[in-house]
N, C-alpha and C positions, 0 to 999 in steps of 0.2 A: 026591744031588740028581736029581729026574727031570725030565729037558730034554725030556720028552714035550711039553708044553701052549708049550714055544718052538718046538717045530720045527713046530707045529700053525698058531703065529701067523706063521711064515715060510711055511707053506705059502700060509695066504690072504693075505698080499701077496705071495707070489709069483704066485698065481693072480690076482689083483687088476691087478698089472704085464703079464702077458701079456695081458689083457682089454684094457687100455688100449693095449698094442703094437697088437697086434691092430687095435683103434677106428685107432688112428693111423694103420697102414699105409692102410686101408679110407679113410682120409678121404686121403691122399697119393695114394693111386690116381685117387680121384674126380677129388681138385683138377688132378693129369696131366692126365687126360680133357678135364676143361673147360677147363683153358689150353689144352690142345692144340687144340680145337674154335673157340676165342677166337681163338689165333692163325694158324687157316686163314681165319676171317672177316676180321682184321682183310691176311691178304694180298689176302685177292680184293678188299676195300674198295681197296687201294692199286692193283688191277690196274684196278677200275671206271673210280679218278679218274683213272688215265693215260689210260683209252682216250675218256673224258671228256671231259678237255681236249686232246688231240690231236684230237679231234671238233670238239669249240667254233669252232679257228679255221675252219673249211669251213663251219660252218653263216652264213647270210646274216645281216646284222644286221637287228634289227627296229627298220622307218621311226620317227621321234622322231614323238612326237604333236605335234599341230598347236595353236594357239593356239586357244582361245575364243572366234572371230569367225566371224559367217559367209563375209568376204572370202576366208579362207585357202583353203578347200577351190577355191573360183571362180577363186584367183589360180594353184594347183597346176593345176586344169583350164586355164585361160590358157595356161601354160607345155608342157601335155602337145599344146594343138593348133598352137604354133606350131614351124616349123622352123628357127628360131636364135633370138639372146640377146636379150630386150627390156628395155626402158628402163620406169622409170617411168610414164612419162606412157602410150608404148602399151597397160600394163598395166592403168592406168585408166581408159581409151576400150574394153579388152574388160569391164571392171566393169561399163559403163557409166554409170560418174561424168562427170559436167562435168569439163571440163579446166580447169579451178582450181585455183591455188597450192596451195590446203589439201588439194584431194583429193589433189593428185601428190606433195607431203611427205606424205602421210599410208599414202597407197599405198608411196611409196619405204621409209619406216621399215617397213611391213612386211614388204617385199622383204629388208630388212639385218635383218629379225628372223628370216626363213627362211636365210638367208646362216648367223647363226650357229648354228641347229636343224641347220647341214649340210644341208640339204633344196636349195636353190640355191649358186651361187656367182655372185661378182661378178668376172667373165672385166675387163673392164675398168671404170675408174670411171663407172658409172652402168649398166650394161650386164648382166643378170642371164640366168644359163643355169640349169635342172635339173641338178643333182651328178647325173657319172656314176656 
């Protein structure tokens, strides 16, 4: 019997098996590489978002925006020139609204709609200051 043409066919899958070791290592290498690469990105990401949000709280919050009226910006200036806490009704004689029921409820509700924008506060009942 001549095992000539087996050991011929063992030779090409063996040469076939080493080809593909070979491919395998070369792709194992690579994929090392790119996790490794992966996972330096994804440490400095985690170093960014610490140094991020240990930033966030020092930075200043930004003002709420203001209502849709032209009153609001006129009642914020109101408050910037005066030197304590005003009432309703003062707020609407710097308007310069009529001192009327309607305008000084109307003015007040505006005042308790900056109250909850945070933008004022109401030191006492009826009594409105700029949030420091």
């Amino acid at each position: 019997m001549n095992i000539r043409p087996l050991l011929d066919a063992l030779d090409l899958q063996e040469d076939a098996a080493r080809a593909l070791t070979d491919d395998l290592r070369a792709q194992i290498d690579d994929l090392q590489t790119r996790l490794r690469e992966v996972e330096t990105h994804l440490e400095h990401l985690a170093i960014t978002r610490k140094t991020v949000t240990g930033l966030a709280d020092r930075l200043p919050a930004s003002p709420p925006e203001l209502p849709e009226h032209p009153d609001y910006p006129r009642i914020l200036a109101a408050f910037n020139e005066s030197t304590g806490p005003l009432r309703a009704k003062d707020v609407c004689q710097a308007l310069g609204h009529e001192l009327l029921p309607k305008n000084i409820e109307g003015t007040r509700a505006k005042l308790k709609r900056l109250v909850k924008l945070g933008i004022l506060t109401e030191a006492d009942t009826g009594c409105f200051a700029r949030q420091q």
